[in-house]
C-alpha positions in Angstrom: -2.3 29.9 49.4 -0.3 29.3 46.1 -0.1 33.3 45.8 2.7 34.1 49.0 5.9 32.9 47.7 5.6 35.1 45.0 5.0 38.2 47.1 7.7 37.9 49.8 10.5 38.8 46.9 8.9 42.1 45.9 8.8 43.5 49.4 12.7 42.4 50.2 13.7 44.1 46.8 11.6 47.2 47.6 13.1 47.5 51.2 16.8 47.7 48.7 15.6 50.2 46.7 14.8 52.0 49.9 18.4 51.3 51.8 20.1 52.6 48.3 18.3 55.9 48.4 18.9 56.6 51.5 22.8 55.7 51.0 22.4 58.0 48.7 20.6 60.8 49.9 23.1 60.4 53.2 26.5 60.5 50.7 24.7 63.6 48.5 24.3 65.4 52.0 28.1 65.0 52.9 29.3 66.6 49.8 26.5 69.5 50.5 28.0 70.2 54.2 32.0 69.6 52.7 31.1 72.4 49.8 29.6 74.7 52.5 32.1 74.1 54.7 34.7 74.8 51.8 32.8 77.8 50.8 32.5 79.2 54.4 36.0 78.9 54.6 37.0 80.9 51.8 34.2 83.1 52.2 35.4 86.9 52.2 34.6 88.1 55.4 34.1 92.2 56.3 34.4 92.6 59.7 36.5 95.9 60.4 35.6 95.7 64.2 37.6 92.9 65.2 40.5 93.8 62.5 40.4 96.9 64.3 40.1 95.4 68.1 43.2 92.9 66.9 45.6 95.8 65.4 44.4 98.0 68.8 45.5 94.8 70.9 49.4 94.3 68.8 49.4 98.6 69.4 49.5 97.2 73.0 51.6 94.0 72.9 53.9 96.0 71.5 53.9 99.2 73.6 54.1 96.6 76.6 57.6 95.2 75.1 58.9 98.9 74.6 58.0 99.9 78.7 59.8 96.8 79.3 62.9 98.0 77.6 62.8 101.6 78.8 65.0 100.3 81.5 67.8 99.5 79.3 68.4 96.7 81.0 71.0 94.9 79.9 69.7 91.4 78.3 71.2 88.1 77.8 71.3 86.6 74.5 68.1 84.7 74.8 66.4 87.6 76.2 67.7 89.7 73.3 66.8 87.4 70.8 63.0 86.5 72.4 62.4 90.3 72.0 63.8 90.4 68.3 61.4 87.4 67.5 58.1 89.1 69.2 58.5 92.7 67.2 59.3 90.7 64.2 55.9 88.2 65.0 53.8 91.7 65.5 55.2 92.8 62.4 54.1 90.0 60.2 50.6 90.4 62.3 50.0 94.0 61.2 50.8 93.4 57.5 48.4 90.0 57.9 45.8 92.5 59.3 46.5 95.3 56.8 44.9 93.7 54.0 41.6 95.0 52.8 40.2 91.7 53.2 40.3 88.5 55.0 38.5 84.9 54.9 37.3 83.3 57.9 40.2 80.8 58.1 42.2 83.9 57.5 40.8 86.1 60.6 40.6 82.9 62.9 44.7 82.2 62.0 44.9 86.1 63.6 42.6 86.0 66.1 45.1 82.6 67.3 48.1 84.0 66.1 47.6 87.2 68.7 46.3 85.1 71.5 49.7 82.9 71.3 51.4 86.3 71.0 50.1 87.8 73.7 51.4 84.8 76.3 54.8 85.2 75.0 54.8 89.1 75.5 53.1 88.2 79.4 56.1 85.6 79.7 59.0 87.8 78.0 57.6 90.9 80.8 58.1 88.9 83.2 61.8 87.3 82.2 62.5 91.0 82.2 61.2 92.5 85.4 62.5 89.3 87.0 66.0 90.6 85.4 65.5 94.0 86.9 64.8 92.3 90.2 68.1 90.8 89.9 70.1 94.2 88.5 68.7 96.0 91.2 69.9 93.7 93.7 73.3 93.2 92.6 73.4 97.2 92.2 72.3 97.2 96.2 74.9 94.7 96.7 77.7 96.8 94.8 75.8 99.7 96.4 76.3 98.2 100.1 80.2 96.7 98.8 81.3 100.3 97.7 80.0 101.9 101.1 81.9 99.2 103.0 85.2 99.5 101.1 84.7 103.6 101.9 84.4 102.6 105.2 86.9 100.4 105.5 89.2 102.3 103.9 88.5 105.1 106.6 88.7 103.0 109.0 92.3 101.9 107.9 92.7 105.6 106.8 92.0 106.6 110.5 94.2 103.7 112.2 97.1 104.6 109.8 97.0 107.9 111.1 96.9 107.1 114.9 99.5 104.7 114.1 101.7 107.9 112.4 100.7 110.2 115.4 101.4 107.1 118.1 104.6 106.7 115.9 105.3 110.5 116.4 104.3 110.4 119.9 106.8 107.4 120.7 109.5 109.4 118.7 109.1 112.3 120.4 109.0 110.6 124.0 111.8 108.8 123.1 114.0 111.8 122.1 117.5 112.6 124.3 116.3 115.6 126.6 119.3 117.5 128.3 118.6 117.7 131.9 121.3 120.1 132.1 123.5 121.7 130.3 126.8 124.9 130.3 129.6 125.8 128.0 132.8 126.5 129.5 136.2 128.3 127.1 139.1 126.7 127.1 142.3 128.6 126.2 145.2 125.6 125.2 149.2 126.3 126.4 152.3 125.3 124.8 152.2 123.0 127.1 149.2 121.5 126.1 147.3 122.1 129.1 143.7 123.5 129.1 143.0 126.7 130.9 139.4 128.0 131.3 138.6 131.6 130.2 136.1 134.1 129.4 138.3 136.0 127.2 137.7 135.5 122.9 141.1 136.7 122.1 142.2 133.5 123.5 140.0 130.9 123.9 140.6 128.1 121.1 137.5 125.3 122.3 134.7 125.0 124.6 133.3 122.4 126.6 129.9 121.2 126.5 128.7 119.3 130.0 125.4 118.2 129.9 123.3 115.5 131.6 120.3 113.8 130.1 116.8 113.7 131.5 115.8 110.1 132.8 113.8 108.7 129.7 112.0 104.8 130.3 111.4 104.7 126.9 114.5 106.4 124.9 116.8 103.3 123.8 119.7 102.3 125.6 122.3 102.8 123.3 124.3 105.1 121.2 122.7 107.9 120.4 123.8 110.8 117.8 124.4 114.6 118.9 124.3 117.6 116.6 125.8 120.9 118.1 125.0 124.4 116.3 127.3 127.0 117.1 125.9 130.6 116.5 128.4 133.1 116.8 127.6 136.4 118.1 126.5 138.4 114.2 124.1 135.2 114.2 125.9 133.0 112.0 126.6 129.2 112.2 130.1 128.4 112.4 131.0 125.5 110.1 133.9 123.8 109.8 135.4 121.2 106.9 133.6 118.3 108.3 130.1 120.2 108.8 126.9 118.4 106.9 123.5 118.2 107.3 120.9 116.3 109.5 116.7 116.8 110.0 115.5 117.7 113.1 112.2 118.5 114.0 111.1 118.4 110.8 113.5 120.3 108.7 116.9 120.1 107.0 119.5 122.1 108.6 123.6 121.9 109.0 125.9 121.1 112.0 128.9 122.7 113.4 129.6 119.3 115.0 129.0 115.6 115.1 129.4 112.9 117.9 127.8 109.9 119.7 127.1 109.3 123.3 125.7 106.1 125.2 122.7 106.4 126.9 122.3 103.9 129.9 119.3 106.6 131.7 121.2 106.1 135.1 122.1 110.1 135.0 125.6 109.9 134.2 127.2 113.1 133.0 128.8 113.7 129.6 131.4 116.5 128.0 131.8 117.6 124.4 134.6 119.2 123.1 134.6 120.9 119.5 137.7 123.3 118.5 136.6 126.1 116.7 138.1 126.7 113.1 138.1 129.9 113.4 138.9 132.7 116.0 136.2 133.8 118.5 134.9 136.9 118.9 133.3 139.0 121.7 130.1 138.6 122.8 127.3 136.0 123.0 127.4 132.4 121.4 124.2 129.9 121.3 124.9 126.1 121.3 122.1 124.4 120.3 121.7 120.2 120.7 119.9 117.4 118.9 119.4 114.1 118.9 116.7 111.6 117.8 115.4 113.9 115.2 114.4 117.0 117.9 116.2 119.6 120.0 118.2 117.9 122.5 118.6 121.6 124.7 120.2 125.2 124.1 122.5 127.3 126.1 124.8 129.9 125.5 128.0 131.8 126.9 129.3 134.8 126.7 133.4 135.8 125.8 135.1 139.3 126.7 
């Protein structure tokens, strides 16, 4: 019984001994799996298939960025500079690849570095097609705009021209008509009195009577009157206060100018023109305008 105390001290320093080694087999086996772990990392690796699967998969990445661009589509800055920054990202990936060899850590970094690549192409493809979506729809838009504009412009190209041919219409309806019309010769005595004749050796004027056709829509109001006088070799007679005037559609020059009122309630009216010169034998045509279009024609005939 005197023996125990003496025991119970060696067994609680041998249960120590036994804690310490195992500290320190735990602590040796730490810096065995850090070293391997180390050396693993470092390790050289040769494996050609997946350099070769990762350089096959940037040979697609990047043909998928140029069938994006084929297009031309015309990018915004951000765009632009997104598809600067994933060519230049492939670039650095095939020199990283290029190298005759590669550690673990090394091919791992790759194997990431093309995985985060390969969202941002997905992502940058579809910022792009999204842009053609939009260029194609403005182009439809500018597409549909142009086609109404041509139409439009038909349209008012078409109205402009009923307009001018209404415009014409009204002008011509609303031309002076003669409803009828004769030239009588005057001969003029001393005395100042006007005797009617038929003979040119001395007839000095003529008379023009005419009535005008009944016209709703000719103005009410004073109209002008050219008068042409051809003499018998065909030529107009002119005097000092002859000019010019258009009538349907072309320039040509009076023999005389004068004004009469229109009040369409068939009244009759007389123009009188001297001639400058003497007449001759044979047939005269008076021709009449007004309103821009032949008014009437006669003619009479001098002995």
């Amino acid at each position: 019984m005197e023996n125990q105390p003496s025991q119970a001290p060696r067994k609680n320093s041998n249960l120590v001994y036994f804690l310490i080694v195992m500290i320190l087999a735990l602590f040796a086996t730490d810096i065995y799996l850090y070293f391997q772990k180390n050396k693993s990392d470092t390790r050289i690796v040769y494996q050609d298939s997946e350099k070769t699967r990762l350089q096959t998969e940037l040979d697609s990445l990047e043909a998928q960025i140029e069938q994006v661009n084929v297009g031309k589509t015309r990018m915004s800055a951000s765009l632009q500079a997104k598809n600067d920054s994933l060519k230049a990202k492939i670039k650095v990936l095939r020199t990283e690849l290029a190298k005759g060899k590669l550690t673990v850590a090394e091919l791992a970094k790759a194997q990431e570095d093309v995985k985060q690549l390969r969202y941002f192409v997905t992502k940058y493809t579809a910022d792009i097609e999204e842009l053609k979506k939009q260029n194609q729809s403005l182009a439809t838009e500018r597409d549909t705009l142009k086609t109404n504009l041509v139409t439009a412009a038909k349209k008012d190209s078409d109205l402009t021209q009923k307009n001018k041919d209404l415009d014409t219409k009204v002008k011509v309806a609303s031309a002076l008509k003669v409803a009828t019309v004769n030239v009588v010769a005057y001969k003029i005595k001393g005395s100042g009195k006007e005797v009617d004749t038929k003979r040119s050796s001395v007839a000095k004027k003529i008379k023009i009577n005419l009535t005008i056709a009944s016209n709703a829509v000719a103005a009410k109001a004073m109209h002008d009157i050219y008068v042409r006088v051809i003499d018998p070799t065909g030529n107009l007679i002119t005097g000092t206060d002859s000019g010019t005037f258009n009538a349907d559609g072309q320039d040509l020059q009076f023999t005389y100018k004068t004004s009469i009122e229109f009040k369409d309630d068939g009244s009759g009216y007389t123009i009188d023109w001297i001639n400058p010169v003497a007449f001759q034998k044979g047939s005269y045509t008076v021709l009449l305008y007004a309103d821009g279009y032949t008014m009437g024609k006669t003619s009479f005939e001098l002995k």
